[in-house]
C-alpha positions in Angstrom: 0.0 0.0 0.0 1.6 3.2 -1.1 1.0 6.4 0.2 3.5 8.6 -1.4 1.9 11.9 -3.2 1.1 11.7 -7.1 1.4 14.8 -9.3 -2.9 14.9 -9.3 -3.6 15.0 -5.2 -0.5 17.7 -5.1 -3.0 20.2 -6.0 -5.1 19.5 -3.0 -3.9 18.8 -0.2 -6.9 18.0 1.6 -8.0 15.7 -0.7 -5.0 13.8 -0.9 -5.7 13.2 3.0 -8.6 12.4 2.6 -7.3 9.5 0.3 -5.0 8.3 2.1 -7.5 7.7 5.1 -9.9 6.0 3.0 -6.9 3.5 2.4 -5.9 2.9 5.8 -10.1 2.3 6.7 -10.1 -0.8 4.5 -6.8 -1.9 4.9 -7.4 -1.9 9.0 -11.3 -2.9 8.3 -11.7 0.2 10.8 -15.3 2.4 10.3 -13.2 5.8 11.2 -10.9 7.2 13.4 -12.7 10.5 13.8 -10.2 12.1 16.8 -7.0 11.1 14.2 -8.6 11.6 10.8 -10.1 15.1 11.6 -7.9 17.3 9.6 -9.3 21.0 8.6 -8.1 22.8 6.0 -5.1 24.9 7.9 -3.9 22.0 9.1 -3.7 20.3 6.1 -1.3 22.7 4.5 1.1 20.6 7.0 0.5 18.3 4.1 3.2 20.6 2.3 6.0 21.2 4.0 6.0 19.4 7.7 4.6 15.9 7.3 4.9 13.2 3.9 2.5 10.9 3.8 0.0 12.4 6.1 -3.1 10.8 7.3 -4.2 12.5 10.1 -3.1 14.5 13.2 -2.7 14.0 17.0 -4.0 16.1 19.4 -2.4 16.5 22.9 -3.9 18.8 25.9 -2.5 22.0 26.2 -2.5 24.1 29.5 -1.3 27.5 30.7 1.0 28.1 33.6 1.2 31.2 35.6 1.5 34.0 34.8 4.9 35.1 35.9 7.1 38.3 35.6 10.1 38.1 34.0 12.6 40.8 33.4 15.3 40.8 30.8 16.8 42.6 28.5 15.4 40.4 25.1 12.3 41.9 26.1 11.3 46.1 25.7 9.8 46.7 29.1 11.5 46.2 32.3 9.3 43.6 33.4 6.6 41.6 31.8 3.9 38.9 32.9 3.8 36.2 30.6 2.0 32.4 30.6 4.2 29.3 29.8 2.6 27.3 27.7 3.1 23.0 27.9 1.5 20.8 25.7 1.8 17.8 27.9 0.0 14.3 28.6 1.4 14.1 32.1 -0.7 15.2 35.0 1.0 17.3 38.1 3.4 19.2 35.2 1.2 22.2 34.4 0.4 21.9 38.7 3.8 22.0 39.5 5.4 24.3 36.9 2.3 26.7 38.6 3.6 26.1 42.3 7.2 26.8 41.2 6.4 30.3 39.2 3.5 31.2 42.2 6.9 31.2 44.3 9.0 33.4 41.7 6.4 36.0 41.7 6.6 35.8 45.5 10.4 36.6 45.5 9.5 39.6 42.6 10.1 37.7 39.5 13.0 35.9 37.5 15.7 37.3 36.1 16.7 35.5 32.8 19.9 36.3 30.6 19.6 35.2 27.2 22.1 35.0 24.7 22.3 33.9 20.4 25.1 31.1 20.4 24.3 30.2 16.7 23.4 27.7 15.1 25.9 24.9 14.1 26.7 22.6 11.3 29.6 20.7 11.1 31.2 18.9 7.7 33.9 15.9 8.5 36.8 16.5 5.7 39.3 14.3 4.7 43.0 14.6 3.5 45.5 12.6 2.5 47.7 12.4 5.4 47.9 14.2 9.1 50.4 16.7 8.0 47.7 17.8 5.0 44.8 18.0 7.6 46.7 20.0 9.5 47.1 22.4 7.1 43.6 22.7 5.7 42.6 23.5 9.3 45.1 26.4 9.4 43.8 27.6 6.2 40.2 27.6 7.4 41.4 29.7 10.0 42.9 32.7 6.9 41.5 36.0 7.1 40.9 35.7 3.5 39.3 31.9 3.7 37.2 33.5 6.5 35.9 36.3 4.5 35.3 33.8 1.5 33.3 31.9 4.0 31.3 34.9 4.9 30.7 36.2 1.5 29.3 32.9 0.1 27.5 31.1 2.8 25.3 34.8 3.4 24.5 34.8 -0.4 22.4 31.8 0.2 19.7 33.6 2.4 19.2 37.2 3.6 18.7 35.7 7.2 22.2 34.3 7.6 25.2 35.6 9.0 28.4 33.7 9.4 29.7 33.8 13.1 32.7 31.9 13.5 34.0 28.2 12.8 35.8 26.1 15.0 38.5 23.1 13.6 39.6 20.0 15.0 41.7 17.5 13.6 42.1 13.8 14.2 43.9 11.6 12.1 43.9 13.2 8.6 40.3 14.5 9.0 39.1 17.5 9.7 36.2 18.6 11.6 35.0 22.1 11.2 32.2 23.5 13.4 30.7 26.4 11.5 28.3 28.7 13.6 25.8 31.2 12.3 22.8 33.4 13.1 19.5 32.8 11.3 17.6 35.7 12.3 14.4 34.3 13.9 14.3 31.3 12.2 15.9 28.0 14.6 17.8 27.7 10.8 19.3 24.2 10.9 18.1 24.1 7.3 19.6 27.5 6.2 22.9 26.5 8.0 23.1 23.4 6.0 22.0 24.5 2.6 24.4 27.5 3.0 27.7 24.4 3.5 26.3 22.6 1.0 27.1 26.1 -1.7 30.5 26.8 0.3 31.6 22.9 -0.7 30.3 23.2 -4.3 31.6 27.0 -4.9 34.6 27.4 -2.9 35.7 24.4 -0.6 35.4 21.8 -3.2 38.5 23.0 -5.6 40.8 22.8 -2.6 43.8 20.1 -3.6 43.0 16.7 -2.2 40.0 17.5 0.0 36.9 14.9 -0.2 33.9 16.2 1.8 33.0 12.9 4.0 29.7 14.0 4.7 27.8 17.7 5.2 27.1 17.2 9.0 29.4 15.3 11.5 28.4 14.6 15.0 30.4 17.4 16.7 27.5 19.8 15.6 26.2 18.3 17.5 22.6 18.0 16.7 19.9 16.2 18.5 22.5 14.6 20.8 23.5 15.3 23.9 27.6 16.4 24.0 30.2 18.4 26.2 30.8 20.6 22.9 27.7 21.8 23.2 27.5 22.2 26.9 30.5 24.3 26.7 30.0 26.1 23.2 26.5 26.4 23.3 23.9 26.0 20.1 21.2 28.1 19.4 20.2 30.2 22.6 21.7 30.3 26.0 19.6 31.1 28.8 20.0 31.4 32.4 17.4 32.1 35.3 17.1 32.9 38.4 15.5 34.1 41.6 16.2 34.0 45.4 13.4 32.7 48.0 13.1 33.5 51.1 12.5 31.3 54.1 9.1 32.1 54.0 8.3 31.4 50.7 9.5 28.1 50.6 7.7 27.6 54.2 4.2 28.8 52.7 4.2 28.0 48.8 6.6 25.6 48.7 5.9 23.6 52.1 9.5 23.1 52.9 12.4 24.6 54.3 16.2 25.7 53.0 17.8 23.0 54.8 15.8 20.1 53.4 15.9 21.6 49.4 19.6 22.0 49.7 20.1 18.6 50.8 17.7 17.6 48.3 19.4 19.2 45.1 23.0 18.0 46.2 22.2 14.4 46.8 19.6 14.2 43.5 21.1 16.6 41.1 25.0 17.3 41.9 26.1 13.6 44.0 22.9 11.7 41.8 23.9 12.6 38.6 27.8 12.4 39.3 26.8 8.9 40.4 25.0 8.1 37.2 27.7 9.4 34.9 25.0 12.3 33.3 25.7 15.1 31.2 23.4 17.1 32.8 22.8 18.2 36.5 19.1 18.7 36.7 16.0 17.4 38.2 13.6 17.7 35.1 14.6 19.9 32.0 13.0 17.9 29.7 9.6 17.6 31.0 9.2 21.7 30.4 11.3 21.9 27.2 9.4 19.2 25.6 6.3 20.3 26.3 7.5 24.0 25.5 8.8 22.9 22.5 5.2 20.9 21.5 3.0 24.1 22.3 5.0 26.5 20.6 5.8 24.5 17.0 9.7 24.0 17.9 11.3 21.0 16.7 10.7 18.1 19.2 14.3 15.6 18.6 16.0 19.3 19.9 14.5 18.3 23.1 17.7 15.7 23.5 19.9 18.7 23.4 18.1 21.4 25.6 17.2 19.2 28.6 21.0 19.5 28.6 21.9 22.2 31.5 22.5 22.4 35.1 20.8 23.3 38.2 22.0 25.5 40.7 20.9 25.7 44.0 23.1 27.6 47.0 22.2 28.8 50.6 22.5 32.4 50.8 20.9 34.7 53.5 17.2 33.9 54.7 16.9 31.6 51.8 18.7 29.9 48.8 19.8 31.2 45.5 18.3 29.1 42.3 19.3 29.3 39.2 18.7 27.0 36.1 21.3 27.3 33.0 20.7 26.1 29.6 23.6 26.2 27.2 22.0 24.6 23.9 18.5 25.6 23.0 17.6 25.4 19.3 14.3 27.5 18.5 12.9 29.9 16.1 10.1 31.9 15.6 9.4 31.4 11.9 9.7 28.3 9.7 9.2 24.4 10.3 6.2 23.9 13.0 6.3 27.2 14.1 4.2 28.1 11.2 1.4 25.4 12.1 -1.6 27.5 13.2 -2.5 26.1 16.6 1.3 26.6 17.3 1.2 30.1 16.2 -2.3 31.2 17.9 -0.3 29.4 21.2 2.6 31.7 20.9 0.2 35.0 20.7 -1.5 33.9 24.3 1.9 33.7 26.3 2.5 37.6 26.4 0.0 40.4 26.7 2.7 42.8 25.3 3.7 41.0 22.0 2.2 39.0 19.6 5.1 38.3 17.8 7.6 36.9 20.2 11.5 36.4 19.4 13.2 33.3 19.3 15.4 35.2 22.2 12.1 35.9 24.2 10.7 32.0 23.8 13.9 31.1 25.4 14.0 33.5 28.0 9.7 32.3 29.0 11.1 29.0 28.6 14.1 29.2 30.9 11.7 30.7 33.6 9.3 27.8 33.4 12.2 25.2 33.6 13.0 27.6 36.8 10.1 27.0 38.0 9.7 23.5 37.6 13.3 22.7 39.2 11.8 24.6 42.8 8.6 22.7 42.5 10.1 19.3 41.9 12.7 19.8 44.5 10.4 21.3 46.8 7.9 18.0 46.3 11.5 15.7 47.0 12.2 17.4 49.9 8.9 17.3 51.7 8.0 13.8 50.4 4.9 15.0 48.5 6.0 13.6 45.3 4.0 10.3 44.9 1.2 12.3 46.5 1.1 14.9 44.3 1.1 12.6 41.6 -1.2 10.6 43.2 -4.0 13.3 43.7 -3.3 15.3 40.6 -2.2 12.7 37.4 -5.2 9.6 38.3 -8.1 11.6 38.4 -8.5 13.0 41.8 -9.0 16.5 40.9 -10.8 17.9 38.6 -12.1 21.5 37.1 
């Protein structure tokens, strides 16, 4: 049974669906799926550009946390009250991420720091000998290679600008790390359409140089890695807030003591244990969902639950802080453009519709934030299973 698009049902998209389910009904001997096979006629544009083959779509529950002021300086006002929004199949998230931002706007709001890393792509070349690769990387490194680099790889798109590029060499290949900004696209396609032209107009007449393959792991995309830990990809984002005693007494139903203990034996001694990358109670739960309700590419999630949490006793209270070195995002292109996705993104701020790829991260890093304190909190007064408990199997209900 073949599914793939003929030159007749490319003109209609929703008829070409519509197809397509009608095979899948007798080859299952299923009446309908009427949850999966309704598909309106936004939604089928998908058909186009973010799904082959399509039959149908999923739904998945989307809810609203907070609001919570934030200030930074990606956004125009000093401070701003904003939802986080997590599309999410797991009960006590949207609960807990809601505890931990109640406490934030206790303590006055988050601070959040937000910078553009770029984003990466990174060829494998191969020479002849050691001596050769060594040589290639040191000409990659020319002022005039550099500005060759920059001149051709920003003809491809009016969005892109070349950053910087990064070589290592082992054996007699080469790995180069290029880095770029894609305006407010997340741009992994740009980035790697843009190498593509530097091999075929420019890198590709360079004596004894075979391009192994356009993309190497030490992009590194989708895959957890030091190099991006350290380097960073996409956005960077750090956030943080201090609570007092009392907040974490009367929100948070615990105490310094007992959340300290907490984070160093789960998050710093825990993860050391376990041999993690990352130093955190429960990126992922907020980035995926983030990612989900905001049209962001979901196999990114591997990189940006990627970070650390940092918890420290300081006067009355503790310090918290989340950092995330490698979040890959955009504001245009890909699912961003789907329009549930984009209706999503104009609820989280009353003072933009159009958010920034710099402003998603820096709503994003807060609600990680706030998930971090919430989660610990729950650890460290043994209200975990509880929570869970009352909350995920249908104890409470609106």
């Amino acid at each position: 049974m073949s599914f793939f698009k003929t030159a007749a049902n490319l003109l209609n998209d929703q008829e070409s669906i519509k197809q397509r389910q009608a095979q899948l009904q007798v080859a299952w001997k299923q009446n309908s799926s009427p949850h999966l096979f309704a598909v309106d006629q936004d939604l089928s544009l998908a058909n186009q550009r973010n799904c082959e083959n399509m039959v149908g779509a999923v739904s998945l529950s989307l809810g609203l946390a907070g609001s919570v002021s934030i200030s930074s300086e990606v956004f125009n006002t000093p401070l701003v009250n904003c939802f986080v929004p997590l599309a999410t199949s797991e009960g006590a998230l949207v609960a807990s991420v809601s505890r931990g931002l109640k406490a934030i706007n206790q303590a006055g709001g988050a601070k959040v720091f937000v910078k553009n890393q770029g984003m990466t792509r990174a060829p494998v070349f191969a020479l002849p000998d050691g001596e050769k690769a060594l040589a290639f990387a040191k000409y990659l490194d020319q002022e005039s290679t550099l500005a060759q680099i920059k001149k051709i790889t920003e003809s491809s798109s009016s969005h892109l600008e070349f950053k910087n590029l990064q070589s290592f060499v082992r054996g007699r290949n080469v790995y180069a790390r290029f880095s770029f900004l894609t305006g407010e696209a997340m741009g992994m396609n740009m980035v790697t359409i843009a190498l593509q032209k530097l091999w075929t107009e420019y890198l590709s007449t360079y004596e004894g140089l075979e391009m192994l393959a356009l993309s190497s792991n030490v992009c590194t995309d989708k895959k957890s890695s030091y190099i991006n830990q350290l380097l960073g990809r996409g956005y960077r984002a750090q956030a943080e807030v201090f609570l007092d005693e009392q907040t974490l007494k009367t929100i948070l139903k615990t105490n310094s003591e007992a959340f300290l203990r907490t984070h160093q034996s789960k998050n710093l001694r825990g993860s050391s244990l376990a041999g993690s990358l990352a130093s955190n109670m429960q990126f992922a739960n907020v980035v995926a969902a983030f990612y989900l309700a905001t049209g962001q590419d979901m196999a990114h999630v591997v990189e940006a639950s990627q970070g650390e949490t940092i918890i420290e006793a300081d006067h009355g209270g503790v310090y918290c802080a989340v950092f995330l070195p490698d979040l890959p995002l955009g504001s245009v292109g890909g699912g961003t453009n789907l329009p549930s996705q984009k209706e999503v993104r104009e609820l989280i701020c009353q003072s933009a519709n159009e958010l920034s790829p710099a402003q998603l991260a820096a709503i994003l890093a807060t609600g990680v934030l706030a998930a971090e304190i919430s989660g610990l909190a729950a650890l460290s007064s043994h209200d975990l299973a509880s929570a869970h408990q009352r909350l995920a199997r249908g104890g409470v209900k609106n």
